[in-house]
C-alpha positions as CSV (number, residue, x, y, z in Angstrom):
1,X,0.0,0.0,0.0
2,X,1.6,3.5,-1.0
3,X,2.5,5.9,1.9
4,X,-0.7,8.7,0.3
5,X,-3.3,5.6,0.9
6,X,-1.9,4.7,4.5
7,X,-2.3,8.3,5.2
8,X,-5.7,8.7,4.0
9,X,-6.7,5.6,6.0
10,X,-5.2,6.7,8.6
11,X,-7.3,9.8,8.6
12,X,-10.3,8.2,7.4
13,X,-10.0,6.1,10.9
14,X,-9.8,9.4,12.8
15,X,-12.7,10.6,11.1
16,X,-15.0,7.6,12.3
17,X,-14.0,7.3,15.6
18,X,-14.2,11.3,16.2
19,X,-18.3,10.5,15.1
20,X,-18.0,7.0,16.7
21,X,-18.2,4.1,15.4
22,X,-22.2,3.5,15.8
23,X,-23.4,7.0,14.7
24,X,-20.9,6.8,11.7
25,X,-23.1,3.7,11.1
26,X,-26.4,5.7,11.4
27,X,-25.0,8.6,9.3
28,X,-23.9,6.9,6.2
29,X,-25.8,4.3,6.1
30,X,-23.0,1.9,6.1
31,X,-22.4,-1.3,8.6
32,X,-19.6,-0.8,11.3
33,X,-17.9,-4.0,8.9
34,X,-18.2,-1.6,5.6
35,X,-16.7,1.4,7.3
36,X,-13.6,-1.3,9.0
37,X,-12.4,-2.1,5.4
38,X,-12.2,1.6,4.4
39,X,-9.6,2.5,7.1
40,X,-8.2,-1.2,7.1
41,X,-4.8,-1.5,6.3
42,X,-4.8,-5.1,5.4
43,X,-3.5,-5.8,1.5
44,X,-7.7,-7.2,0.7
45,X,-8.9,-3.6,1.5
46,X,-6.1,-1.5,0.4
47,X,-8.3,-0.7,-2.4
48,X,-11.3,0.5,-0.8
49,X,-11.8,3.8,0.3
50,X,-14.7,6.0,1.6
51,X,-17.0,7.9,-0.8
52,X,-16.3,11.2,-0.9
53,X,-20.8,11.6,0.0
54,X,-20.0,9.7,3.1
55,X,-16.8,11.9,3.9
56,X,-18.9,14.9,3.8
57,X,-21.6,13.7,5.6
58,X,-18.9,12.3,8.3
59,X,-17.4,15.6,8.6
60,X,-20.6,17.7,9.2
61,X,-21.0,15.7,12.1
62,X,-17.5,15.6,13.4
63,X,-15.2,17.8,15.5
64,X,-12.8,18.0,12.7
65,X,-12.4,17.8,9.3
66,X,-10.1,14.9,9.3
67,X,-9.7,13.6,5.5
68,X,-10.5,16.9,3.9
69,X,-8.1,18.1,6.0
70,X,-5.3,15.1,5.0
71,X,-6.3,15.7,1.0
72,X,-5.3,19.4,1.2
73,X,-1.7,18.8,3.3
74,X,-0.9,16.1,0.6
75,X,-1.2,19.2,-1.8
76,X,0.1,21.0,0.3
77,X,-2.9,23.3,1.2
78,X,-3.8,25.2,4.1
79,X,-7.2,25.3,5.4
80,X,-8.9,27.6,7.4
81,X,-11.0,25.6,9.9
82,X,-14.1,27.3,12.0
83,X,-14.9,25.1,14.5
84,X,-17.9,26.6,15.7
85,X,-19.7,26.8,12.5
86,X,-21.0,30.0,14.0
87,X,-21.7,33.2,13.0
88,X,-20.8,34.9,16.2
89,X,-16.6,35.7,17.1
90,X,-14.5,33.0,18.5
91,X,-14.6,33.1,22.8
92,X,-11.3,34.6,23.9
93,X,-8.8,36.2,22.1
94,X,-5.1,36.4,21.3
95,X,-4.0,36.6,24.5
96,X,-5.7,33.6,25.6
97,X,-5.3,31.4,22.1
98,X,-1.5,32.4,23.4
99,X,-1.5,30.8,26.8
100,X,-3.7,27.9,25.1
101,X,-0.4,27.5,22.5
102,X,1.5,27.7,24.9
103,X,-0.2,24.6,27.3
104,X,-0.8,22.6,24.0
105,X,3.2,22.5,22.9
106,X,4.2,21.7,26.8
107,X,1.6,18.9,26.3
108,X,3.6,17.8,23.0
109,X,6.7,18.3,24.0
110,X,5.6,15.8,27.1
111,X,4.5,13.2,24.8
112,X,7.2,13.3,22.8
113,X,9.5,13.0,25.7
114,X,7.5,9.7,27.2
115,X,7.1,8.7,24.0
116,X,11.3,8.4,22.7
117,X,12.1,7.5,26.1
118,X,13.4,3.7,25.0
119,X,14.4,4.8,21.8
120,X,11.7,4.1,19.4
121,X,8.3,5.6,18.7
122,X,5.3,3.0,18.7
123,X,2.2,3.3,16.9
124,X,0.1,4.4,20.0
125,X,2.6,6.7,20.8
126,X,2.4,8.2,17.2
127,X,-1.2,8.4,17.7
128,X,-1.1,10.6,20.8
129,X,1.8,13.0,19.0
130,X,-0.6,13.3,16.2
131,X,-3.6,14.3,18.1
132,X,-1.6,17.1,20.2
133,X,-0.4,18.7,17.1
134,X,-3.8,18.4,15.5
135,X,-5.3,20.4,18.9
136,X,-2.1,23.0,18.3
137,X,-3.3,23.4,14.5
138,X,-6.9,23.8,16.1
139,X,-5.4,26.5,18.7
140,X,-2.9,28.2,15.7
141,X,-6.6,28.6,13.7
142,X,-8.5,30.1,16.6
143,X,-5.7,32.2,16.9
144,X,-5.1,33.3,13.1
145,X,-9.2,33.9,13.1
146,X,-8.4,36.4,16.4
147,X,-5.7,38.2,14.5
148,X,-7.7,38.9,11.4
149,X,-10.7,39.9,13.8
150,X,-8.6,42.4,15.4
151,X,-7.0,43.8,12.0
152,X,-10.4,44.3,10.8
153,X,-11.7,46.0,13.9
């Protein structure tokens, strides 16, 4: 399996456990089995990915647009993510999406010191690193959306 597919699985699994596993299920239309072999990385499956209708209707419903986001780093896009899907301003500003940067790279920096204690990196250990640089990314947007607020005001 090529390095882009792992990584779209990969993401693809993040995606339906974000939802969960059962409303995923309810939202697509799709059995928990169906939505397995879409993230599975076994050689049978490694053709098989989600629909991009189910992605869509996935992400709605998720905290994070995990395989749209994925799709535009492989191309090396930036997105610009609202996670309140709001129209009012984000809680907070600057000065608090600082101190919230700052607490979210002490976190990383902790994981990654458990995590190469002995050496080597394991796959759960990769997981955790990934999901404190995802919150960063959420904290650097929240902050980027505070600093255009402020330019415009």
């Amino acid at each position: 399996m090529s390095s882009v597919a792992r990584y779209l699985k990969k993401h693809t699994e993040a995606l339906v456990k974000d939802v969960g596993v059962e409303a995923a299920c309810e939202i697509t239309g799709k059995s928990k089995a169906t939505l397995g072999r879409y993230y599975s990385d076994h050689s049978e499956h490694a053709d098989r990915f989600m629909p991009v209708d189910a992605v869509a209707l996935l992400e709605e419903a998720a905290s994070y647009p995990h395989v749209t986001s994925a799709l535009a780093e492989l191309k090396g896009i930036t997105l610009e993510f609202d996670e309140s899907r709001r129209n009012s301003k984000p809680e907070g500003g600057v000065n608090s999406d600082v101190i919230a940067l700052s607490q979210r790279f002490a976190m990383l920096m902790a994981e990654y010191n458990q995590s190469i204690e002995d050496g080597v990196i394991s796959a759960n250990e990769a997981k955790r690193l990934l999901k404190e640089t995802l919150a960063i990314q959420k904290v650097l947007i929240n902050m980027k959306l505070h600093l255009e607020d402020e330019h415009v005001n």
